[in-house]
PyMOL Python script that loads the backbone (N, CA, C, O; Angstrom):
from pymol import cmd

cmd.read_pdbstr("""\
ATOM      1  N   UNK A   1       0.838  -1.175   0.000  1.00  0.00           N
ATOM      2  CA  UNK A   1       0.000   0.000   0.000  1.00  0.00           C
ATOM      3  C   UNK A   1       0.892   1.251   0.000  1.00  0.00           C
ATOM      4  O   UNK A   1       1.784   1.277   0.847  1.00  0.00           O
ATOM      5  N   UNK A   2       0.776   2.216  -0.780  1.00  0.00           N
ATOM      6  CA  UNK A   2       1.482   3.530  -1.107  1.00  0.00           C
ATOM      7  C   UNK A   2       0.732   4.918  -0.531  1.00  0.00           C
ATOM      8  O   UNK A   2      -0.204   5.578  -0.983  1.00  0.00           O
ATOM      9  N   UNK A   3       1.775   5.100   0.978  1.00  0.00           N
ATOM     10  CA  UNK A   3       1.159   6.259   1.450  1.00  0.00           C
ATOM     11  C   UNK A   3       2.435   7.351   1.622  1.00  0.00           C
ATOM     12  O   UNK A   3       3.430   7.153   0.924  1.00  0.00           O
ATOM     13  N   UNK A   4       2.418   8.328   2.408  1.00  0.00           N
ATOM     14  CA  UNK A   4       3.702   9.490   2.834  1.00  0.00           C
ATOM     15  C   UNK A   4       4.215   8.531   3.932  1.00  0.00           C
ATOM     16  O   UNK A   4       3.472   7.646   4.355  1.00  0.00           O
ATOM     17  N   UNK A   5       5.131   8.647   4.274  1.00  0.00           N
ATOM     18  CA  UNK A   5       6.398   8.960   5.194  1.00  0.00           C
ATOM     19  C   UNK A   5       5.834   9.566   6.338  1.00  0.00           C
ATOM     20  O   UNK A   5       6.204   8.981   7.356  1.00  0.00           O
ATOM     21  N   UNK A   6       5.192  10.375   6.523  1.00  0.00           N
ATOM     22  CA  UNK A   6       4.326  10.864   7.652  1.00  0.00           C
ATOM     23  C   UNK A   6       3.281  10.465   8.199  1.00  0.00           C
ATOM     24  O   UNK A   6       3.175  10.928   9.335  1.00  0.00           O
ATOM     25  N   UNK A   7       2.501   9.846   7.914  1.00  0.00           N
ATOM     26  CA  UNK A   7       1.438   8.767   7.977  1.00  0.00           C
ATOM     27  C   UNK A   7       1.520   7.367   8.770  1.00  0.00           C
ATOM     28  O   UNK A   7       0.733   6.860   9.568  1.00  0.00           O
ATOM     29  N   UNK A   8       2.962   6.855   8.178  1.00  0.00           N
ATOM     30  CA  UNK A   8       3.346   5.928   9.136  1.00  0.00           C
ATOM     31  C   UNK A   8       3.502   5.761  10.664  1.00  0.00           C
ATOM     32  O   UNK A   8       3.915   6.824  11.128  1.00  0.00           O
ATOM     33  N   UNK A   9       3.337   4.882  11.561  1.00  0.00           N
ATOM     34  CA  UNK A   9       3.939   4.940  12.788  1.00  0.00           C
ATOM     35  C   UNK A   9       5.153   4.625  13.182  1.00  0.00           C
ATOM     36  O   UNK A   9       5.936   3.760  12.789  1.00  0.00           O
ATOM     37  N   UNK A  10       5.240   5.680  14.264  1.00  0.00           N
ATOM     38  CA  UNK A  10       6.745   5.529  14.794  1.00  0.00           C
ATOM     39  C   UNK A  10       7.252   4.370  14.827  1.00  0.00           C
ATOM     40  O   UNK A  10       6.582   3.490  15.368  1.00  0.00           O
ATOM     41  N   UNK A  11       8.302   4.099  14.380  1.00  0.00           N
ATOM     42  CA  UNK A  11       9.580   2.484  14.572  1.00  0.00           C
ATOM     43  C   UNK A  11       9.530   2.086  13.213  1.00  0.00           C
ATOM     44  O   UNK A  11      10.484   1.514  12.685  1.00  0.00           O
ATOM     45  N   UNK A  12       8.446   2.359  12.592  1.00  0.00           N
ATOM     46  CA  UNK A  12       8.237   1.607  10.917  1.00  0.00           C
ATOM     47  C   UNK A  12       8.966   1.957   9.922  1.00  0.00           C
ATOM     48  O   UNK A  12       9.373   3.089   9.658  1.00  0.00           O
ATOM     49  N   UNK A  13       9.203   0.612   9.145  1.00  0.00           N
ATOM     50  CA  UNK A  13       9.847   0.663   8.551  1.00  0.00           C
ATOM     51  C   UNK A  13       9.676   0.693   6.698  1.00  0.00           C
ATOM     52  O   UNK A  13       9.060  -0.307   6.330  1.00  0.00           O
ATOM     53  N   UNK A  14       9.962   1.330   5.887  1.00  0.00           N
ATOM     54  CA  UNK A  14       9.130   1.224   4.720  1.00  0.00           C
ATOM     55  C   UNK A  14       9.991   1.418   3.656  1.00  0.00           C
ATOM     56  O   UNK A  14      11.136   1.675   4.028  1.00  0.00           O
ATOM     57  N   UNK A  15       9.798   1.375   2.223  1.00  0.00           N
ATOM     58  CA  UNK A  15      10.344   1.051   1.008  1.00  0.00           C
ATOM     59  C   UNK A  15      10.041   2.814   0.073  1.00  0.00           C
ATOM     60  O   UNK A  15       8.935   3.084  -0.394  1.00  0.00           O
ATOM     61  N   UNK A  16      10.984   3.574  -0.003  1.00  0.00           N
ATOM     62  CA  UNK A  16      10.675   4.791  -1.156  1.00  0.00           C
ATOM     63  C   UNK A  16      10.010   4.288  -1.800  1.00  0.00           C
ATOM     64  O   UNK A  16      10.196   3.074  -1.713  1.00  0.00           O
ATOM     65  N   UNK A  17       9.019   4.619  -2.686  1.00  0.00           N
ATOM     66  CA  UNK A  17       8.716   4.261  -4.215  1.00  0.00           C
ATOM     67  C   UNK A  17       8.941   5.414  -4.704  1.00  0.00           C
ATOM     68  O   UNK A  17       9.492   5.303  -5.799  1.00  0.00           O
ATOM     69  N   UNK A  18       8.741   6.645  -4.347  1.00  0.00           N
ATOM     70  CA  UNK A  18       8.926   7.923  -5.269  1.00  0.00           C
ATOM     71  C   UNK A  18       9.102   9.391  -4.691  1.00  0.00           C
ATOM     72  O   UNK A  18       8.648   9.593  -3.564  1.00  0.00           O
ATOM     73  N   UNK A  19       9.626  10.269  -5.262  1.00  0.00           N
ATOM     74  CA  UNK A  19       9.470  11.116  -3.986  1.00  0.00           C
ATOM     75  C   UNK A  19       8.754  12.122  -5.570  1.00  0.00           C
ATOM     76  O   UNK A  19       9.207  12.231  -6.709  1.00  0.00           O
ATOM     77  N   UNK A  20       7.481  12.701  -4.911  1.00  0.00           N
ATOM     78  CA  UNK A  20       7.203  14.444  -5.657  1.00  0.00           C
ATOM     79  C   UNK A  20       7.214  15.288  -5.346  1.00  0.00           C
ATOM     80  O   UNK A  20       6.583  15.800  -4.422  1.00  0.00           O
ATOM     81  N   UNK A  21       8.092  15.777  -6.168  1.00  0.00           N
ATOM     82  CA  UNK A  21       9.049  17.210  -6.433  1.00  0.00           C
ATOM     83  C   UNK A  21       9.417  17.492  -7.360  1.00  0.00           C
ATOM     84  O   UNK A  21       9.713  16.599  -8.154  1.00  0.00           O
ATOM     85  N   UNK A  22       9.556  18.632  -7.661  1.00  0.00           N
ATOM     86  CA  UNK A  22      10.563  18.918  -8.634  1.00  0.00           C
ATOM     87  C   UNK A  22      12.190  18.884  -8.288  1.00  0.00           C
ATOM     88  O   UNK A  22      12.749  18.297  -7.361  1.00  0.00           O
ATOM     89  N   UNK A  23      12.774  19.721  -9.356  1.00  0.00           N
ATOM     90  CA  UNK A  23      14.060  19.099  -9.500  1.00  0.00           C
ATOM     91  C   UNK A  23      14.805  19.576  -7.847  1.00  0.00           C
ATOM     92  O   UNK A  23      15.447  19.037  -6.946  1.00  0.00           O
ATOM     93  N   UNK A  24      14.386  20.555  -8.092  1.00  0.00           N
ATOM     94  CA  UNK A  24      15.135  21.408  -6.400  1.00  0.00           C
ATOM     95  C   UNK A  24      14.611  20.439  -5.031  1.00  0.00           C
ATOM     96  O   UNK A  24      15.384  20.449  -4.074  1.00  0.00           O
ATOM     97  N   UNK A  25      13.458  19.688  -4.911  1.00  0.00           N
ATOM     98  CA  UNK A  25      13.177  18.846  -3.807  1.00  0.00           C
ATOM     99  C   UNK A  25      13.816  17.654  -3.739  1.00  0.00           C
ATOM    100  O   UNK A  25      14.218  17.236  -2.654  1.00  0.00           O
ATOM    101  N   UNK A  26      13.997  16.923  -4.953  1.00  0.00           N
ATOM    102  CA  UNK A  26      14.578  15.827  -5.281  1.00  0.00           C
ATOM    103  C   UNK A  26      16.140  15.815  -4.961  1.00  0.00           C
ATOM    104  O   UNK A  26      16.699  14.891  -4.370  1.00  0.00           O
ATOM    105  N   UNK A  27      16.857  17.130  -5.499  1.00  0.00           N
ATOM    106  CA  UNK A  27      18.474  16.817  -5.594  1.00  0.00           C
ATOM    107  C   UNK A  27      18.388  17.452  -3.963  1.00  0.00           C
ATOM    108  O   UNK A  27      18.790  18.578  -4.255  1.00  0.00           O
ATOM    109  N   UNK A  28      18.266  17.490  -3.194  1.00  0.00           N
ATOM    110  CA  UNK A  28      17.759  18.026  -1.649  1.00  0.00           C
ATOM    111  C   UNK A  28      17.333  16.908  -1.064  1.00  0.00           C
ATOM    112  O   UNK A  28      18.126  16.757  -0.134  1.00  0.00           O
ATOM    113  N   UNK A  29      16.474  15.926  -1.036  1.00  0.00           N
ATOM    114  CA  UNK A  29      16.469  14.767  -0.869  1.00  0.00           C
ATOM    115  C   UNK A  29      17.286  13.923  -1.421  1.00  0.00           C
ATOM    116  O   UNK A  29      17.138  12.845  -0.846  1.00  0.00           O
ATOM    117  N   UNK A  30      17.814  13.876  -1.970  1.00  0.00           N
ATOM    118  CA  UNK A  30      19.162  12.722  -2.968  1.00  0.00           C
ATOM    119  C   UNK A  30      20.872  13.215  -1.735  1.00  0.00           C
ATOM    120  O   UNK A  30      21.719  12.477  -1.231  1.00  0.00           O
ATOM    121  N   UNK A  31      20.719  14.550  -1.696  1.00  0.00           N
ATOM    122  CA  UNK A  31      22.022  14.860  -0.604  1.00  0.00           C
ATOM    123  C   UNK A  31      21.698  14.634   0.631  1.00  0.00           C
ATOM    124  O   UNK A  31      22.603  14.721   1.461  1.00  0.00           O
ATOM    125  N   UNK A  32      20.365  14.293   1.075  1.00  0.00           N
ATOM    126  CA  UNK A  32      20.443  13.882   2.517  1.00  0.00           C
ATOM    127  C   UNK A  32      20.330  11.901   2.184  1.00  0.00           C
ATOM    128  O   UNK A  32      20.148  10.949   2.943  1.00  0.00           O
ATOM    129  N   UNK A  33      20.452  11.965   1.352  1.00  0.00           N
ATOM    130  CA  UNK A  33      20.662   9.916   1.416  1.00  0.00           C
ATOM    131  C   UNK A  33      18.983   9.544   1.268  1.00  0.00           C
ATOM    132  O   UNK A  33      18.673   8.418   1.657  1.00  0.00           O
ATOM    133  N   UNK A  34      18.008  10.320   0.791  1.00  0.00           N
ATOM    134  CA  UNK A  34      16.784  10.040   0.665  1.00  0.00           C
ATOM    135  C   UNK A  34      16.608  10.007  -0.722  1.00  0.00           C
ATOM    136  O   UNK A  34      16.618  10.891  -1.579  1.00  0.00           O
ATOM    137  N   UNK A  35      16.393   8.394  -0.769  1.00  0.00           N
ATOM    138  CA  UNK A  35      16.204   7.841  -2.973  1.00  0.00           C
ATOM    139  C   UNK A  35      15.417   7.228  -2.762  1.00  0.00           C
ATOM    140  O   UNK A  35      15.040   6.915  -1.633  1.00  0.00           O
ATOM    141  N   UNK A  36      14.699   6.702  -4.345  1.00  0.00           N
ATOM    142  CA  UNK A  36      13.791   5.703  -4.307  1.00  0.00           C
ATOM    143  C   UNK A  36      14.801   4.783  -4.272  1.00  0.00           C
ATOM    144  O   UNK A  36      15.962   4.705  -4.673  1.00  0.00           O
ATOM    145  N   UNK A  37      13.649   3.794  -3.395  1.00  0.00           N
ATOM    146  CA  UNK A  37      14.336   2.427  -3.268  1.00  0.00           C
ATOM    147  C   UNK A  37      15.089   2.005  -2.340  1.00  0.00           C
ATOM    148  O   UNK A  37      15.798   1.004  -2.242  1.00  0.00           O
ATOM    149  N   UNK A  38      14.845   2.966  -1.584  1.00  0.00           N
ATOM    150  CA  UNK A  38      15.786   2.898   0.215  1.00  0.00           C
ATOM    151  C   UNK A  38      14.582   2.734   0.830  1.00  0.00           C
ATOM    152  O   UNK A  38      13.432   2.941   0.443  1.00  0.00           O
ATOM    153  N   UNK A  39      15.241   2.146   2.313  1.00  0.00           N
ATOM    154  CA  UNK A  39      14.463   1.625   3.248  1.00  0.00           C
ATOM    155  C   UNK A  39      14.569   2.523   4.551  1.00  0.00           C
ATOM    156  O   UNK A  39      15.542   2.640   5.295  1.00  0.00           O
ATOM    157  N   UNK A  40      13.395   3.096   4.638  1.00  0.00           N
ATOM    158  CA  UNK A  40      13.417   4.615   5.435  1.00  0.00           C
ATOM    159  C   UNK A  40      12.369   4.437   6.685  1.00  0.00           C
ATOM    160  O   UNK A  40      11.204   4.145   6.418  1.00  0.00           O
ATOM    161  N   UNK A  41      12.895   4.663   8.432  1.00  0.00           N
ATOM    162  CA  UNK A  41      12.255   3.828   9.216  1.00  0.00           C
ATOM    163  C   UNK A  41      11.824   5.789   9.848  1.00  0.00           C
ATOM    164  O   UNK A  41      12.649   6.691   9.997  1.00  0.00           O
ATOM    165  N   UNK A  42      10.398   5.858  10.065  1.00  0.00           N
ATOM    166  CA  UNK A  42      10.318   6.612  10.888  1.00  0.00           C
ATOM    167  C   UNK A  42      10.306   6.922  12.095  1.00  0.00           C
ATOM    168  O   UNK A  42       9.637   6.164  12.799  1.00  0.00           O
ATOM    169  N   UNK A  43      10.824   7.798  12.621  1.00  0.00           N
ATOM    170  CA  UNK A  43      11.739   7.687  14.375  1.00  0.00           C
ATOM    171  C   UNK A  43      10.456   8.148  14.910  1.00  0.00           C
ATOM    172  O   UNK A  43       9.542   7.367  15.174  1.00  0.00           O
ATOM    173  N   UNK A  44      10.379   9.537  15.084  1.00  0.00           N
ATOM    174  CA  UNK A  44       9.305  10.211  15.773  1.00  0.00           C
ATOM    175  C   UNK A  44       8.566  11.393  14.817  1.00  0.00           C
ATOM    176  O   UNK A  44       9.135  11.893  13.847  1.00  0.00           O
ATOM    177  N   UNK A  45       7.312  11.727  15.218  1.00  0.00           N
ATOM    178  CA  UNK A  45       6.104  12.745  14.437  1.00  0.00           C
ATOM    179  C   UNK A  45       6.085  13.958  15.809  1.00  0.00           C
ATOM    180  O   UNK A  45       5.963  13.489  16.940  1.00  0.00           O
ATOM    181  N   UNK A  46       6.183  15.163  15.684  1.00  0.00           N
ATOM    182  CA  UNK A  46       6.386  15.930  16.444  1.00  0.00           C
ATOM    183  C   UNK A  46       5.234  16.520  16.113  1.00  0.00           C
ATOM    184  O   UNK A  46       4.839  16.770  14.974  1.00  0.00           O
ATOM    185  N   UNK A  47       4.550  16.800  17.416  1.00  0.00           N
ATOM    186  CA  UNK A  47       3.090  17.104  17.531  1.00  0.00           C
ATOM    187  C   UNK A  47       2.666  18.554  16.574  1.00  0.00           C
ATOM    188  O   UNK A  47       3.561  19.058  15.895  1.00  0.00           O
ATOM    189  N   UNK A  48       1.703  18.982  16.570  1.00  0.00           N
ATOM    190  CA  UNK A  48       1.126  20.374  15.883  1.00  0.00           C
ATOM    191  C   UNK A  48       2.064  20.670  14.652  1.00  0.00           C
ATOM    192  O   UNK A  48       2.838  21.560  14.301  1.00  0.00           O
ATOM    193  N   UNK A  49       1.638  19.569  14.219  1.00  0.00           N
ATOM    194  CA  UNK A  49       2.242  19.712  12.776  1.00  0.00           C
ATOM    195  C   UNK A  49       3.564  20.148  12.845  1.00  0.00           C
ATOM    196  O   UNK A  49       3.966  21.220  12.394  1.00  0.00           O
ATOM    197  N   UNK A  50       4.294  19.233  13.464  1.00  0.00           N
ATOM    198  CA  UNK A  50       5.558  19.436  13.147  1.00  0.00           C
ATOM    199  C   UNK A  50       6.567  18.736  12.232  1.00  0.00           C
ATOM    200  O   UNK A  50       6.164  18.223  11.188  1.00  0.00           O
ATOM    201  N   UNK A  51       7.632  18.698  12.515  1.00  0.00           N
ATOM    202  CA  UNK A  51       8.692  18.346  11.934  1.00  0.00           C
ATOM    203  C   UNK A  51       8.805  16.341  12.398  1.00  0.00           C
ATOM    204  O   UNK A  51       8.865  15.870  13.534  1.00  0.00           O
ATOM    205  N   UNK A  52       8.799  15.692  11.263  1.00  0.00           N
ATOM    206  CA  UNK A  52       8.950  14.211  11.163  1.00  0.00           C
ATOM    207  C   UNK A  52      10.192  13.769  11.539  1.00  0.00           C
ATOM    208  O   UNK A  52      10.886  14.326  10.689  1.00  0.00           O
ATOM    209  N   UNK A  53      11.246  12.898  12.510  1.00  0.00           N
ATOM    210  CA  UNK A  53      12.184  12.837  12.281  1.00  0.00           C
ATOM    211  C   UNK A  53      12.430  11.277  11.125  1.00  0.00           C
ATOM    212  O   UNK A  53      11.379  10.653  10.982  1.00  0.00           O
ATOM    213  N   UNK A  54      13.777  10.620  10.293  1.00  0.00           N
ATOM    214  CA  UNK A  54      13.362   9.555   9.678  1.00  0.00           C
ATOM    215  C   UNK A  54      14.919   9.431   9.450  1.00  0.00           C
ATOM    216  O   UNK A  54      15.749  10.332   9.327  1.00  0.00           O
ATOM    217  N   UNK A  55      15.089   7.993   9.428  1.00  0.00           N
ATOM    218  CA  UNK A  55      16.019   7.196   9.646  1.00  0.00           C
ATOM    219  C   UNK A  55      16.715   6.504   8.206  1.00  0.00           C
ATOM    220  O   UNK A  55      16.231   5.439   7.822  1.00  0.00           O
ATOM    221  N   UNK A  56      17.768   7.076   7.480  1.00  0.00           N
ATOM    222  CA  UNK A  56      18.139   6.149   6.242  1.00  0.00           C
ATOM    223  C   UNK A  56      19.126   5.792   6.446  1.00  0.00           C
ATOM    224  O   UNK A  56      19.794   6.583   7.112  1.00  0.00           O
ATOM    225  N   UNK A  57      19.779   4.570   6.077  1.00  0.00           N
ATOM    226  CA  UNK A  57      21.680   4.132   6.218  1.00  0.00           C
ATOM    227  C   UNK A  57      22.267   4.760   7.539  1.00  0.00           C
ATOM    228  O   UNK A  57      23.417   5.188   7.639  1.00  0.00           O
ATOM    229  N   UNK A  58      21.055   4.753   8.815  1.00  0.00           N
ATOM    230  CA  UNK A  58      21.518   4.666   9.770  1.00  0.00           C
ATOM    231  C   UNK A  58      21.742   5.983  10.376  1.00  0.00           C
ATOM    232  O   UNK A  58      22.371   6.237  11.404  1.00  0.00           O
ATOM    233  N   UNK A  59      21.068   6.863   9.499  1.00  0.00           N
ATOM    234  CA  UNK A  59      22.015   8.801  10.151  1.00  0.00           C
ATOM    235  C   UNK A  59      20.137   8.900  10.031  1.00  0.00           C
ATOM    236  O   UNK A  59      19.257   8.596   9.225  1.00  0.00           O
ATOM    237  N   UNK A  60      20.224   9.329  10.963  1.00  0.00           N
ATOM    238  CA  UNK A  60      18.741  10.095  11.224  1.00  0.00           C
ATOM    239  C   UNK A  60      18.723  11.739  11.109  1.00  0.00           C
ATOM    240  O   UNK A  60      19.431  12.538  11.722  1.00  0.00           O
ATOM    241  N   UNK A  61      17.536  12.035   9.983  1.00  0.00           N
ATOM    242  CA  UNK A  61      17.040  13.238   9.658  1.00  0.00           C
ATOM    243  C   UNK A  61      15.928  13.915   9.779  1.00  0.00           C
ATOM    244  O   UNK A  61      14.978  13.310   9.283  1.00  0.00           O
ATOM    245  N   UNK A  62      15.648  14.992  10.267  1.00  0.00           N
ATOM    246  CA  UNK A  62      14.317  15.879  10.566  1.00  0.00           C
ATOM    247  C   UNK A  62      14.019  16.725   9.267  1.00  0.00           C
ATOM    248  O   UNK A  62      14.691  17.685   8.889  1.00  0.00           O
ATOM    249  N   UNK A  63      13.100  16.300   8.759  1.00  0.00           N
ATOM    250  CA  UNK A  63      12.201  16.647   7.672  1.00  0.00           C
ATOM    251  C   UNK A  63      11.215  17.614   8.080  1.00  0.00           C
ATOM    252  O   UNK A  63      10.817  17.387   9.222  1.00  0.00           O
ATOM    253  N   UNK A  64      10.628  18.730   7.471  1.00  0.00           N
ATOM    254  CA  UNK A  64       9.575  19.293   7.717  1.00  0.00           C
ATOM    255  C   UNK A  64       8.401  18.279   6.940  1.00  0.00           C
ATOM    256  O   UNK A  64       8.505  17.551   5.953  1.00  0.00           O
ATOM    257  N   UNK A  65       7.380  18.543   7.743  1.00  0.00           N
ATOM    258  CA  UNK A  65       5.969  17.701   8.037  1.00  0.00           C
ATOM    259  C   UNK A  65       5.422  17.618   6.358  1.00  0.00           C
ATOM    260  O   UNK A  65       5.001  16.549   5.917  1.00  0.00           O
ATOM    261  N   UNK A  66       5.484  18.872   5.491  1.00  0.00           N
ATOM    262  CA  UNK A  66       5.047  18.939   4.266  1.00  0.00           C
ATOM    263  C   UNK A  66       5.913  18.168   3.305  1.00  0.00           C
ATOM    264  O   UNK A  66       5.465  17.438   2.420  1.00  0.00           O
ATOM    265  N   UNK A  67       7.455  18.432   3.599  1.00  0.00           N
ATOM    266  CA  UNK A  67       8.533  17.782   2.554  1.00  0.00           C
ATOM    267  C   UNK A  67       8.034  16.201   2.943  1.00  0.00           C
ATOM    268  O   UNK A  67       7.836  15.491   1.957  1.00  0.00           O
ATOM    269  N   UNK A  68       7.815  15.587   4.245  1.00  0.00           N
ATOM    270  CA  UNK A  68       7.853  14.637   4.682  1.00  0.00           C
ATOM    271  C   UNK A  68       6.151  13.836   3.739  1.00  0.00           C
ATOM    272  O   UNK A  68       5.838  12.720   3.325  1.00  0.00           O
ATOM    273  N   UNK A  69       5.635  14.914   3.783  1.00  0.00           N
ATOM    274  CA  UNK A  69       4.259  14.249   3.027  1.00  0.00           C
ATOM    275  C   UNK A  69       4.372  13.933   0.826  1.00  0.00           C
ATOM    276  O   UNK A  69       3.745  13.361  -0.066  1.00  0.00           O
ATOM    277  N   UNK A  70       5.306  14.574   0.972  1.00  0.00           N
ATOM    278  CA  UNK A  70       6.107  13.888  -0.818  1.00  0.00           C
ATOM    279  C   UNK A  70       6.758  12.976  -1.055  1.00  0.00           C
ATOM    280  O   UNK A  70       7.183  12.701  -2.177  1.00  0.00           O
ATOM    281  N   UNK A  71       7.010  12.158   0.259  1.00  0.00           N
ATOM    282  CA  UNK A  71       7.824  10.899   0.064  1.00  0.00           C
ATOM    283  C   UNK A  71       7.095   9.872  -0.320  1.00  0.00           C
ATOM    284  O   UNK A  71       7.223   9.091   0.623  1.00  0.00           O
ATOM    285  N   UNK A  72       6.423   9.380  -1.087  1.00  0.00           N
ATOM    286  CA  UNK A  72       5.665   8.295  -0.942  1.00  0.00           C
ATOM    287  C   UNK A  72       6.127   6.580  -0.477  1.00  0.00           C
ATOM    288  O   UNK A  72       6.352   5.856  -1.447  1.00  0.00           O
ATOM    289  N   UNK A  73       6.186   6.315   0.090  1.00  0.00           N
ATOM    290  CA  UNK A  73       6.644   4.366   0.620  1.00  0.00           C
ATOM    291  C   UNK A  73       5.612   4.106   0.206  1.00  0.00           C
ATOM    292  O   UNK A  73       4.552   4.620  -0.148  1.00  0.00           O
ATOM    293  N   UNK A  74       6.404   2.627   0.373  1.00  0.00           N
ATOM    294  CA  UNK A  74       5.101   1.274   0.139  1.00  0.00           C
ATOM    295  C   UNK A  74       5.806   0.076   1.497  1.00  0.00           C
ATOM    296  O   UNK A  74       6.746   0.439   2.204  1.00  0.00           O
ATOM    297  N   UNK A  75       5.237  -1.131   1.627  1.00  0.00           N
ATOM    298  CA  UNK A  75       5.852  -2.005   2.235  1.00  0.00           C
ATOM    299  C   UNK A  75       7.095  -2.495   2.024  1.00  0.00           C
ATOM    300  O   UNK A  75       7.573  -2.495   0.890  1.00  0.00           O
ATOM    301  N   UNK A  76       7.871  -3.047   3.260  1.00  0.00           N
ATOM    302  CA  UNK A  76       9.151  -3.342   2.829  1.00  0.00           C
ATOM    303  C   UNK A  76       8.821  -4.860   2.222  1.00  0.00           C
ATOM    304  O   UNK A  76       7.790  -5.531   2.273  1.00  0.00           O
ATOM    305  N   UNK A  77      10.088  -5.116   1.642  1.00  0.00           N
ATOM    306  CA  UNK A  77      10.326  -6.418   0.941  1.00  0.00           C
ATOM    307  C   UNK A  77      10.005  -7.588   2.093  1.00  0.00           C
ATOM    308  O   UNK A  77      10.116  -8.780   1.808  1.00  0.00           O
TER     309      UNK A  77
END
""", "prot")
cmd.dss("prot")
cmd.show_as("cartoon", "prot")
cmd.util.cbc("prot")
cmd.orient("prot")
C-alpha cells in the first residue's frame, strides 16, 4: 500500500517508491541519502504539525511535516 512517510507509525519501517518534487526537492532529498528504493524507518512525528524525524543508512534526519508528506513508501520487501 502507497502512502507518505508521515502517515506511518513511529519504529516503521518502509520502502521509497517515489518522492514528488521537482528538481530542487529531489536533488535536496538525494544529498540527505533520501532515494527511491531505500528503506526509510520513521523515528518520531512531532506534535502540531511538526517536523517528522526519519532514519536512512543509519544517520537520522528531521524533515519538515510537508517535505515529509512527498515521500511516498510502500511495504518493505
Amino acid at each position: 500500500m502507497e502512502q507518505p512517510i508521515s502517515t506511518l507509525e513511529p519504529g516503521k519501517r518502509a520502502v521509497i517508491l517515489r518522492l514528488e518534487g521537482g528538481f530542487q526537492f529531489r536533488k535536496k532529498m538525494g544529498d540527505m541519502g533520501i532515494r527511491e528504493g531505500k528503506t526509510i524507518r520513521l523515528v518520531a512525528i512531532h506534535p502540531f504539525h511538526g517536523p517528522v524525524v526519519v532514519e536512512v543508512d543509519g544517520r537520522e534526519t528531521t524533515l519538515g511535516r510537508r517535505m515529509a508528506e512527498h515521500i511516498i513508501t510502500g511495504d518493505p520487501e
